[in-house]
C-alpha positions as CSV (number, residue, x, y, z in Angstrom):
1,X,105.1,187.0,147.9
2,X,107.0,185.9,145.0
3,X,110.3,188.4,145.6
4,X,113.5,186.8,146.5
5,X,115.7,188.0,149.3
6,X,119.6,187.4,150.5
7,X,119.4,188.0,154.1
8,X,115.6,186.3,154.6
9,X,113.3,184.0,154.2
10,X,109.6,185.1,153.2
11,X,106.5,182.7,152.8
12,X,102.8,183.0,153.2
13,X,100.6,180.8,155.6
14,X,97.1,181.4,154.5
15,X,96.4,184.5,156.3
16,X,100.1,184.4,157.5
17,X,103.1,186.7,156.6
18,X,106.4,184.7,157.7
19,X,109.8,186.0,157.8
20,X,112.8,184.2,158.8
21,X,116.2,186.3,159.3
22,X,118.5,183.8,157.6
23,X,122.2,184.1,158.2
24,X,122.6,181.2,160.1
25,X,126.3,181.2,159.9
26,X,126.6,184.6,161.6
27,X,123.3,183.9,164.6
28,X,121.6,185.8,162.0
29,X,123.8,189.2,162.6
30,X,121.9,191.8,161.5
31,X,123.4,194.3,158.9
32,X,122.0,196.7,156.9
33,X,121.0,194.9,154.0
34,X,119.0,192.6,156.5
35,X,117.2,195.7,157.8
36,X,116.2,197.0,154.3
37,X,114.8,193.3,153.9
38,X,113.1,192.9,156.9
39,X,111.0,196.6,156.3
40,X,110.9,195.9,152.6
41,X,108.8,192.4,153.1
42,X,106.8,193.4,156.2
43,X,105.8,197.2,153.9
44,X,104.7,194.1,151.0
45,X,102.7,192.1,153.4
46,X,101.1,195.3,154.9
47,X,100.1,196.1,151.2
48,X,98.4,192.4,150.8
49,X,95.1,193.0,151.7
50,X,95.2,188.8,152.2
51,X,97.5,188.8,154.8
52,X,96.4,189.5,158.6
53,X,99.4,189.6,160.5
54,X,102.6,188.8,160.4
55,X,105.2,186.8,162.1
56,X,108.7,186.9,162.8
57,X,111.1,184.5,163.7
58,X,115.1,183.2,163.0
59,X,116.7,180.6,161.1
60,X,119.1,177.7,162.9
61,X,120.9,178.1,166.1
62,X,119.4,182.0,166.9
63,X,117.3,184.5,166.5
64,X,119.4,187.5,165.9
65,X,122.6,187.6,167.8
66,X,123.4,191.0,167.2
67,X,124.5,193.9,165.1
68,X,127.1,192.9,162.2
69,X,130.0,194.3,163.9
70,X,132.0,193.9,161.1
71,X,130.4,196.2,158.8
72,X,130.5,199.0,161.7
73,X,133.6,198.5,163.1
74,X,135.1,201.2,161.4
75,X,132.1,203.8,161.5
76,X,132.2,207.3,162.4
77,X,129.5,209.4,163.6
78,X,129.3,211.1,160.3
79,X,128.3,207.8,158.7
80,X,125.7,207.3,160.9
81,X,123.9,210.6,160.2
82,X,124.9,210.6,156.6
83,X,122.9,207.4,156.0
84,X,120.0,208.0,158.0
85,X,121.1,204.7,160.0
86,X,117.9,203.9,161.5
87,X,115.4,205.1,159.4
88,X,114.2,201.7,158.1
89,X,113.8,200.8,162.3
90,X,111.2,204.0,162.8
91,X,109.7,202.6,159.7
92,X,109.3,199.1,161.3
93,X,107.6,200.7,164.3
94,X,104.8,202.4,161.6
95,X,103.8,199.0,160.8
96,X,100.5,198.7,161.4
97,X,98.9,195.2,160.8
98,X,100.2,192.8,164.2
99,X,103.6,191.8,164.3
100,X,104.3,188.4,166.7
101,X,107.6,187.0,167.4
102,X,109.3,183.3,168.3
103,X,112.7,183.8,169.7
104,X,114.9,180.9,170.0
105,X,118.7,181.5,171.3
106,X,120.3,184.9,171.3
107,X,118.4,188.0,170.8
108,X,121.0,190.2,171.7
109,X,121.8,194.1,171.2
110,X,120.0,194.4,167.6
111,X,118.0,191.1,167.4
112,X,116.6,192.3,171.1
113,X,115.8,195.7,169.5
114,X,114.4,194.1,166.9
115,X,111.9,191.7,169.1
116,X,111.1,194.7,171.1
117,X,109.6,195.7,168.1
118,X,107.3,192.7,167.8
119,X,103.7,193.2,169.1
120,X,103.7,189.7,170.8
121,X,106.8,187.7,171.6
122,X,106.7,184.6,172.4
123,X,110.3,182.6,173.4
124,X,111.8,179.2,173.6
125,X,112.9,178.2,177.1
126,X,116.2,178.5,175.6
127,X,116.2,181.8,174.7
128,X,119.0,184.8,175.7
129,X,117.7,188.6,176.1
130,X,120.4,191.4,176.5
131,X,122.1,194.5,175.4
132,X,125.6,193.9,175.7
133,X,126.5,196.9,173.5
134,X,128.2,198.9,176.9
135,X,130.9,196.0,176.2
136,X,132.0,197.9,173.0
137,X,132.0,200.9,174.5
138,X,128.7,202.0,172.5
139,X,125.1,201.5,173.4
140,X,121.7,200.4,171.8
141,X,120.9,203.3,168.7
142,X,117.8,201.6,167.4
143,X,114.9,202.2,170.1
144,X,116.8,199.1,172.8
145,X,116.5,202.1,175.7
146,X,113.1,203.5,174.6
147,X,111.8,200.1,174.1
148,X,112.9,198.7,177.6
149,X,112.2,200.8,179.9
150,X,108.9,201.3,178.8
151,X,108.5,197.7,179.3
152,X,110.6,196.9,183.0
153,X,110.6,200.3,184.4
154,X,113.7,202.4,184.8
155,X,116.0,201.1,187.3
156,X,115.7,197.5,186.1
157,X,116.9,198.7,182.3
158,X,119.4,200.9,183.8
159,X,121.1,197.9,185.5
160,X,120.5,195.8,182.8
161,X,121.9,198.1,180.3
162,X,124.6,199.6,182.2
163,X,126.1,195.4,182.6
164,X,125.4,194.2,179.7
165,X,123.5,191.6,181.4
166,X,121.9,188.6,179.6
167,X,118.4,188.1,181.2
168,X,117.4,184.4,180.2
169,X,113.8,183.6,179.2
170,X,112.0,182.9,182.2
171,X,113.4,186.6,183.6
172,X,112.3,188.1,180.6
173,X,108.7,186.5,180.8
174,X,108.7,187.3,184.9
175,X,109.5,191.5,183.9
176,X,107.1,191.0,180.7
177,X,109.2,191.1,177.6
178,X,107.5,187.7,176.3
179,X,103.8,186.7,176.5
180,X,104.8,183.3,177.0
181,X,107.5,180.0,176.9
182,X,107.4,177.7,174.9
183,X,109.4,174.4,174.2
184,X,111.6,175.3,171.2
185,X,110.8,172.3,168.9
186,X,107.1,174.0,169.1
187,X,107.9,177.5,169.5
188,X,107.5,178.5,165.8
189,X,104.0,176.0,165.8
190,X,102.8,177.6,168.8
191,X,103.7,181.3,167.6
192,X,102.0,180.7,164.4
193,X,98.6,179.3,166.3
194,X,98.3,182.3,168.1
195,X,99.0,184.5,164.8
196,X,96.3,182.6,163.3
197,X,93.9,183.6,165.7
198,X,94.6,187.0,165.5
199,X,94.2,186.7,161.9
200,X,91.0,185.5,162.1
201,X,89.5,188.8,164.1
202,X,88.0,191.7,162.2
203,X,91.1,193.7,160.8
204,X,90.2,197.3,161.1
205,X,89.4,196.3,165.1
206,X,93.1,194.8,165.3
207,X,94.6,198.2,163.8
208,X,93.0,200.3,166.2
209,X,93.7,198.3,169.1
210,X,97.3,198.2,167.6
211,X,96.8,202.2,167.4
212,X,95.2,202.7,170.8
213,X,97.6,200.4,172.3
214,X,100.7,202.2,171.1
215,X,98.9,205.7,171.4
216,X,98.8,204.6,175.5
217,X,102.5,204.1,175.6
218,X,103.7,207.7,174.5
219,X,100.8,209.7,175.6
220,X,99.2,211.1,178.8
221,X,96.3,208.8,180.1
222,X,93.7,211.5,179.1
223,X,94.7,211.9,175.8
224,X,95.0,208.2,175.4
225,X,91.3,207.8,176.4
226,X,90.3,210.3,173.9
227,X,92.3,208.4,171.1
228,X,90.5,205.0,172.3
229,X,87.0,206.5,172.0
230,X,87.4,208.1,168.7
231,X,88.9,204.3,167.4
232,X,85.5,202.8,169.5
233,X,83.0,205.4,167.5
234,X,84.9,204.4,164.5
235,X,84.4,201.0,164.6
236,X,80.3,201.6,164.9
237,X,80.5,202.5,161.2
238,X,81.9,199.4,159.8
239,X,80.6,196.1,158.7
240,X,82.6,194.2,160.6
241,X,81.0,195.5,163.6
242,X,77.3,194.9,162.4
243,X,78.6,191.3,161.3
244,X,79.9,190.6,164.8
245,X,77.2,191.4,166.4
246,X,75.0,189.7,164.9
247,X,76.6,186.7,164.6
248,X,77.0,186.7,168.3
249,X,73.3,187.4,168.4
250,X,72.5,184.3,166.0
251,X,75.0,182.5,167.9
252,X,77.4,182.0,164.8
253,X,81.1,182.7,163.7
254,X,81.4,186.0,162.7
255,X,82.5,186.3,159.2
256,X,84.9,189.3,158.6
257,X,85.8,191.3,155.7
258,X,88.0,194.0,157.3
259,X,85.3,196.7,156.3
């Protein structure tokens, strides 16, 4: 991806789709412009039929510290509405190829909403979890109590939201908010390992878990199972599956095409 950006940093690992918020100076505080980035180079690398997922991580001391309070000091609700504030973050969530994350530091208020939306997260042992937006007398806007308590339940984000807790790494890897800790001189290694091997599965079998996945969150258990098998009879009609089969068969790697 050849298009330059202010607030990150985007490169491409073979299969890989990196971006790297990069406002160091600020812990990576993320503003609006950052937001239009961030959608803008993850709708590019969904477009690139040579990319296979894509990962997400932050550049020097942090991942995302938080919100730009700054630019929204002074906002009234009218503002919000006006702009369709989070717009670009329900985008985000229609992402559809895999989206891991490596946190390091804070990830705090908006950069937790922002790993929440991550697929996989994976987190240096250093890392900080929280939503400290009760503090400012507000609260998280951008999926923060959707997100968590379909992920630790509801008493445990009601407490953790109503303190403004910060919930250190190996709390948020004991309640299931990261797949796993890694040092954090390896953490962005590690991450992309793992992204590697996802990018090397048959694509259209990703999406659909992705789908079925996410279809099991918001729906009724029945309805999910009927979503699952339709994506199951689906994949009997592609390639892929013919070529995984019988390179299991032949006792082979499978060599997939995504069709």
């Amino acid at each position: 991806m050849s298009k330059s950006y202010e607030a990150i940093e985007v490169s491409q690992h073979g299969k890989l789709g990196l971006i790297a918020l990069n406002r160091p100076k600020v812990l990576n505080a993320i503003n609006r412009p950052m937001v239009s980035e961030i959608l803008d180079a993850m709708e590019g690398f969904e477009a690139d039929s040579s990319i296979k997922a894509i990962v997400l991580s932050g550049n020097g001391r942090a991942f995302a510290a938080g919100a730009d309070i700054d630019e929204m000091a002074n906002d009234q609700a009218i503002d919000f509405e006006l702009r369709n504030q989070f717009k670009d973050w329900d985008r985000l969530a229609m992402i559809k190829k895999p989206i891991i994350g490596a946190v390091h530091g804070f990830a705090l208020g908006g950069g937790f909403e922002l790993a929440l939306c991550c697929d996989l997260l994976y987190a240096a042992d250093n890392a900080e979890f929280g939503f400290p937006e009760v503090n400012l007398g507000v609260m998280p806007g951008a999926g923060g109590t959707q997100r968590l308590t379909k992920l630790v339940g509801k008493t445990k984000a009601m407490e953790w939201l109503f303190t403004g807790k910060r919930i250190n790494a190996k709390e948020a890897f004991q309640h299931g908010i990261v797949n796993q800790l890694i040092s954090e001189e390896l953490l962005l290694e590690e991450t992309m390992k793992v992204a590697e091997q996802i990018a090397n599965q048959a694509p259209i079998a990703i999406r659909l878990i992705k789908e079925a996945v996410l279809k099991a969150v918001d729906t009724s258990l029945n309805e999910g199972m009927e979503f699952e098998r339709k994506n199951f009879y689906l994949l009997f009609s592609t390639e892929d599956q013919k070529e995984g089969m019988s390179a299991f068969i032949e006792k082979r790697k499978p060599q997939f095409k995504g069709k």
